[in-house]
C-alpha positions as CSV (number, residue, x, y, z in Angstrom):
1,X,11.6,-43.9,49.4
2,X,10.6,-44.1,45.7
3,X,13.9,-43.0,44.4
4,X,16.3,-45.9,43.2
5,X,18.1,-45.1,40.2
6,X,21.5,-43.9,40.5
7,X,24.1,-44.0,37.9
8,X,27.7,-44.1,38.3
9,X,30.3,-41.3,36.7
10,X,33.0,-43.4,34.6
11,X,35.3,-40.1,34.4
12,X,35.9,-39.7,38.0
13,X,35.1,-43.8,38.9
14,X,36.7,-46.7,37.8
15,X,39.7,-44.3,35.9
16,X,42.2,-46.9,37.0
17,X,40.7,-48.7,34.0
18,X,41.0,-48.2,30.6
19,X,38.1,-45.9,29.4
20,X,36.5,-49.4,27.4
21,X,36.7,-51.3,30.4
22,X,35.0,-49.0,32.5
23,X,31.4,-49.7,31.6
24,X,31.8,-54.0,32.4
25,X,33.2,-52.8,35.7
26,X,30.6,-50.3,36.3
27,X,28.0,-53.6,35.5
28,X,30.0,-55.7,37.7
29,X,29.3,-53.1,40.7
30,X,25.3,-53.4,39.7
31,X,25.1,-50.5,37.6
32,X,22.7,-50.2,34.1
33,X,23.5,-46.7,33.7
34,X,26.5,-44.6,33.7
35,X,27.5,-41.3,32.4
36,X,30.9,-39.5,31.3
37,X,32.8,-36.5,31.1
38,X,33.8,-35.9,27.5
39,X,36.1,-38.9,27.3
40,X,38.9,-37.5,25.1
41,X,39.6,-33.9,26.6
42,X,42.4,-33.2,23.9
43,X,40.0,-34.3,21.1
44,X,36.9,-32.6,20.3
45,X,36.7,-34.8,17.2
46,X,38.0,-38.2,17.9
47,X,38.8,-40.9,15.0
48,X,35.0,-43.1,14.5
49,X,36.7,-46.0,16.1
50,X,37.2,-44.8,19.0
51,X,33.3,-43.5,19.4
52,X,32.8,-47.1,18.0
53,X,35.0,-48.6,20.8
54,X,33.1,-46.9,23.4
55,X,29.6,-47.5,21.7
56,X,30.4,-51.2,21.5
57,X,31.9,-51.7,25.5
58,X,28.5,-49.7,26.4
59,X,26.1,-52.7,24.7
60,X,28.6,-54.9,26.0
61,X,28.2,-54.4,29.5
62,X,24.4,-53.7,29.4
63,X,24.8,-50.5,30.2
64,X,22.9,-47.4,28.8
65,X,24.8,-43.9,28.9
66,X,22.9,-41.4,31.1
67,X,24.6,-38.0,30.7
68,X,27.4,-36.9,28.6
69,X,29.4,-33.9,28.5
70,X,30.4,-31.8,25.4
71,X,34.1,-30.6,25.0
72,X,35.3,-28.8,27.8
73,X,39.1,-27.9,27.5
74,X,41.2,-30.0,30.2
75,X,38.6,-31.8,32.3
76,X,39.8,-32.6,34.8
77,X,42.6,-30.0,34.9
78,X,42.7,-26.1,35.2
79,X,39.5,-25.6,32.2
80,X,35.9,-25.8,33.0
81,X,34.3,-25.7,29.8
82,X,35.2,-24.1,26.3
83,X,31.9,-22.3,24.7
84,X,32.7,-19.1,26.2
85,X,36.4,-19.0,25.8
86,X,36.8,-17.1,22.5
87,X,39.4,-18.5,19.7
88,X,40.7,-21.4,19.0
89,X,38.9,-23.3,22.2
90,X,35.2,-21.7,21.4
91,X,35.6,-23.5,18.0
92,X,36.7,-26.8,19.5
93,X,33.5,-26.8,21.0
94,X,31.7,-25.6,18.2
95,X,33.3,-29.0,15.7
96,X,32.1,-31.3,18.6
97,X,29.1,-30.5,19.0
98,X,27.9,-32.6,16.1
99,X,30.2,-35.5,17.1
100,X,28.9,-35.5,20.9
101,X,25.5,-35.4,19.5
102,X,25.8,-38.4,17.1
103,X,27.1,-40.1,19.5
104,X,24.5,-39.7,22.0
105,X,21.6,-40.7,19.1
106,X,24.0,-44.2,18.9
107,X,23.3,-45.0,22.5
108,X,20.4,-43.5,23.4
109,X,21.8,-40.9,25.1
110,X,19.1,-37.9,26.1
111,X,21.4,-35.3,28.3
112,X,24.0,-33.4,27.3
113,X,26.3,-31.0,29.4
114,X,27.5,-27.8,28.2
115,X,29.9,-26.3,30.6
116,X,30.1,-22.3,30.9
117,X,33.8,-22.0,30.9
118,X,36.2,-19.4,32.8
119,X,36.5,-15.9,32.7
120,X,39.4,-15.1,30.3
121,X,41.7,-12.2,31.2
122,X,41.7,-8.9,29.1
123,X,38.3,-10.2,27.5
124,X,35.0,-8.3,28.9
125,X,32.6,-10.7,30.4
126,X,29.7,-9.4,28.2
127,X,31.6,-10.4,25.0
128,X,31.9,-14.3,26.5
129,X,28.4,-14.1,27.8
130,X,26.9,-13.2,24.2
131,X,29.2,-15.9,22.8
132,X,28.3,-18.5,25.2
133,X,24.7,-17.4,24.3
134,X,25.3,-18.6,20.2
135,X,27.1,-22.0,21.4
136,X,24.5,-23.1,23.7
137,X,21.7,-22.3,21.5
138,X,23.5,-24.1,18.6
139,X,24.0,-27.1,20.9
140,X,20.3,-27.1,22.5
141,X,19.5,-27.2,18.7
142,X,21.7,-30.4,18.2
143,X,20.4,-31.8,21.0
144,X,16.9,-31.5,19.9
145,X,17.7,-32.9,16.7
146,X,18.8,-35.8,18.1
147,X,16.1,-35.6,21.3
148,X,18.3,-34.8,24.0
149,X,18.3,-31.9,26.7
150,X,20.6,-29.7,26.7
151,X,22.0,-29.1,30.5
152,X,23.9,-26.3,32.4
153,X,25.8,-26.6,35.3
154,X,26.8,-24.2,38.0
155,X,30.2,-24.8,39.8
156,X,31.2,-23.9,43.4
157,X,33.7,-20.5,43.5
158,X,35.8,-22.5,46.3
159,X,37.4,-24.6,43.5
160,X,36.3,-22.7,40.3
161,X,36.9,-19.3,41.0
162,X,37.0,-18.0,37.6
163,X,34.0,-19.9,36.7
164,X,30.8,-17.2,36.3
165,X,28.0,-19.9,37.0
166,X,28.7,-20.0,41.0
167,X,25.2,-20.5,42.3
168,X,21.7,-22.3,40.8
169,X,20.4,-19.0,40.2
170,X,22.6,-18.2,37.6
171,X,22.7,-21.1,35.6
172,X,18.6,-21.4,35.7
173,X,19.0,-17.3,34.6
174,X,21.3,-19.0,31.5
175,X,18.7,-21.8,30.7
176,X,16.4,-19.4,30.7
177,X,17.9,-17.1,28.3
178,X,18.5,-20.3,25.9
179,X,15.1,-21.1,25.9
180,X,14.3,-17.5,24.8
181,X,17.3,-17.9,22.1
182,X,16.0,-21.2,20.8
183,X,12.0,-21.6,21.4
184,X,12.9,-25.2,21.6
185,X,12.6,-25.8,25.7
186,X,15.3,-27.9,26.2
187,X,17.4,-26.6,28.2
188,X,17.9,-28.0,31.7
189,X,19.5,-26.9,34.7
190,X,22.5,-29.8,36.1
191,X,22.0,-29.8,39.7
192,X,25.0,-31.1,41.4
193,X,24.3,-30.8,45.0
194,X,27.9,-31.2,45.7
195,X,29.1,-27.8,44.5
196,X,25.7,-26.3,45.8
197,X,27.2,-27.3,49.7
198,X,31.0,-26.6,48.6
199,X,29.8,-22.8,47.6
200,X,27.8,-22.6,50.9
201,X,24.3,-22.6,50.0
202,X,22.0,-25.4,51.4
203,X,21.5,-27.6,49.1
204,X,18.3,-28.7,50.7
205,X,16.9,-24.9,49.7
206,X,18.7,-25.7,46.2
207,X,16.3,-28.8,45.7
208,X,13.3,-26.8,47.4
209,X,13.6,-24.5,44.7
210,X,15.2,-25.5,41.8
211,X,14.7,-29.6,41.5
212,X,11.7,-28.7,38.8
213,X,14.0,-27.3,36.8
214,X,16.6,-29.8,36.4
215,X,17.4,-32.8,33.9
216,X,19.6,-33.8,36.0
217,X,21.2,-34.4,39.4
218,X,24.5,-35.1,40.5
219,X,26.2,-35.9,44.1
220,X,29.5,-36.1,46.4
221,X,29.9,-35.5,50.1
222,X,31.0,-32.3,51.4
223,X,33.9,-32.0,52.6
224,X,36.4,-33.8,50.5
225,X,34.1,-34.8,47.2
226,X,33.5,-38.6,48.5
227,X,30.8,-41.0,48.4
228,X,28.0,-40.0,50.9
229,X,28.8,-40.7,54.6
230,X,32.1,-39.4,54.0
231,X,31.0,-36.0,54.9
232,X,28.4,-33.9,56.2
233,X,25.5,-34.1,53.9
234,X,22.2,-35.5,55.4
235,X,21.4,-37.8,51.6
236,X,18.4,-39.2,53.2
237,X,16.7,-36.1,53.5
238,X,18.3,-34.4,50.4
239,X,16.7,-38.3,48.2
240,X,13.8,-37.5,49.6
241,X,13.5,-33.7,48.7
242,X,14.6,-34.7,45.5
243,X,10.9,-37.4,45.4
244,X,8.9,-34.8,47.0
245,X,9.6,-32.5,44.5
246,X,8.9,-35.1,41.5
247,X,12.5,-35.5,40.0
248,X,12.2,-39.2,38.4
249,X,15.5,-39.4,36.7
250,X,18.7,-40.1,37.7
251,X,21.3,-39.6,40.4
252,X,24.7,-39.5,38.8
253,X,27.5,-40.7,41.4
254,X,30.5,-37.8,40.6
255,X,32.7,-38.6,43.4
256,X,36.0,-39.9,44.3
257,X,36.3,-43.6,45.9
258,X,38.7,-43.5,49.0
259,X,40.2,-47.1,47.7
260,X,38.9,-49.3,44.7
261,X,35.9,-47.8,43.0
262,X,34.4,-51.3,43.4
263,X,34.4,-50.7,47.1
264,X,33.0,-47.5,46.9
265,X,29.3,-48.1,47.1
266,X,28.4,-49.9,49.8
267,X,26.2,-46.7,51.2
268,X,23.8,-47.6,48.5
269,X,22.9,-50.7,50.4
270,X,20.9,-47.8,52.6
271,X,18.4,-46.6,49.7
């Protein structure tokens, strides 16, 4: 099997740790690569030392930053995502855009994820889809300023109900439209095979026909978001979809350990 690089989530790994710690005990566990959630979900625009604090446990640990997320409201917690979400958390998004993409030309950072956000009530869905429109194309332009792609996510509609981006085909339709906005090419589809099989789709047909389109992958067993062999999910077959259909880069690990994270990935010993 020619796939072999996997990188390790540090927002839903390893978060008994302080978030600077987190990177040494992702190295400890045989990582090089990890990736994060926006680390500081009340702070779009955190003071330089902490982005400095981060930055320096990163080199530190020998470990190169994969994937980052932009702000995205409470995450985890009841948001999922900010740039369509008119007001006060549209322009939260809009101020750190700049700070997650400086951050991401510091450590060589080249994926960035914008997530959708929820439907708000008493707001017409066509008003937060033209919206969400202007902030992605202003972020796929930071991101190409600084070389990055720019990546969009569906959710699953079991635990995201209010979430618009419920299946691959409507977050491809959104990278699409970017593309069109911009003329810049890169956005990317996020391909997290654990909400595919949470909504109900196969995420074997997901790969099939969408893994060309993706800058990245991301994975959990399903039921119960833990590491594969937890659940249901054949991971064999679904790494080796994933070669067939050319996808080079990485596998982000975005699930929750049953005890100590360090435990958590003795499944890899498999692949």
């Amino acid at each position: 099997m020619g796939l072999r690089r996997f990188d390790v989530n540090l927002s839903i790994l390893f978060t008994d740790l302080p978030l600077t710690a987190r990177p040494a005990a992702a190295a400890a566990a045989g990582f090089t690569e990890v990736e994060l959630w926006w680390p500081w979900p009340e702070d779009p625009r955190p003071p330089e030392a902490e982005l400095a604090a981060l930055r320096d446990a990163l080199a530190a640990a020998g470990t190169r930053l994969t994937a980052l997320n932009f702000y995205a409201g409470r995450l985890p917690g009841p948001d999922r995502g900010a740039l369509s979400v008119p007001g006060e958390e549209s322009a939260r998004f809009r101020a750190n855009v700049d700070v997650t993409a400086g951050f991401a030309a510091s450590v060589g950072c080249r994926a960035l994820n914008a997530l959708y956000g929820n439907r708000v009530d008493g707001v017409a869905p066509g008003a937060q889809d033209a919206l969400a429109l202007e902030n992605l194309a202003h972020a796929a332009r930071a991101a190409d300023r600084v070389g990055a792609t720019l990546l969009i996510e569906a959710l699953n509609a079991v635990e995201s109900p209010r979430y618009p981006l419920t299946d691959v085909a409507s977050a491809v339709e959104v990278v699409d439209k970017v593309d069109a906005a911009t003329g810049l090419g890169n956005a990317r589809l996020l391909l997290d095979l654990y909400h595919v099989a949470m909504g109900g789709a196969d995420p074997r047909d997901a790969i099939d026909r969408y893994a060309r389109r993706a800058g990245h992958v991301q994975i959990a067993d399903v039921p119960g978001r833990g590491a594969p062999g937890t659940g249901g999910l054949d991971f064999a077959d679904l790494f080796s979809r994933l070669d067939g259909a050319g996808y080079g880069g990485a596998v982000g690990l975005e699930y929750r350990a049953a005890g100590a994270s360090a435990d958590a990935f003795g499944w890899l010993a498999e692949f």
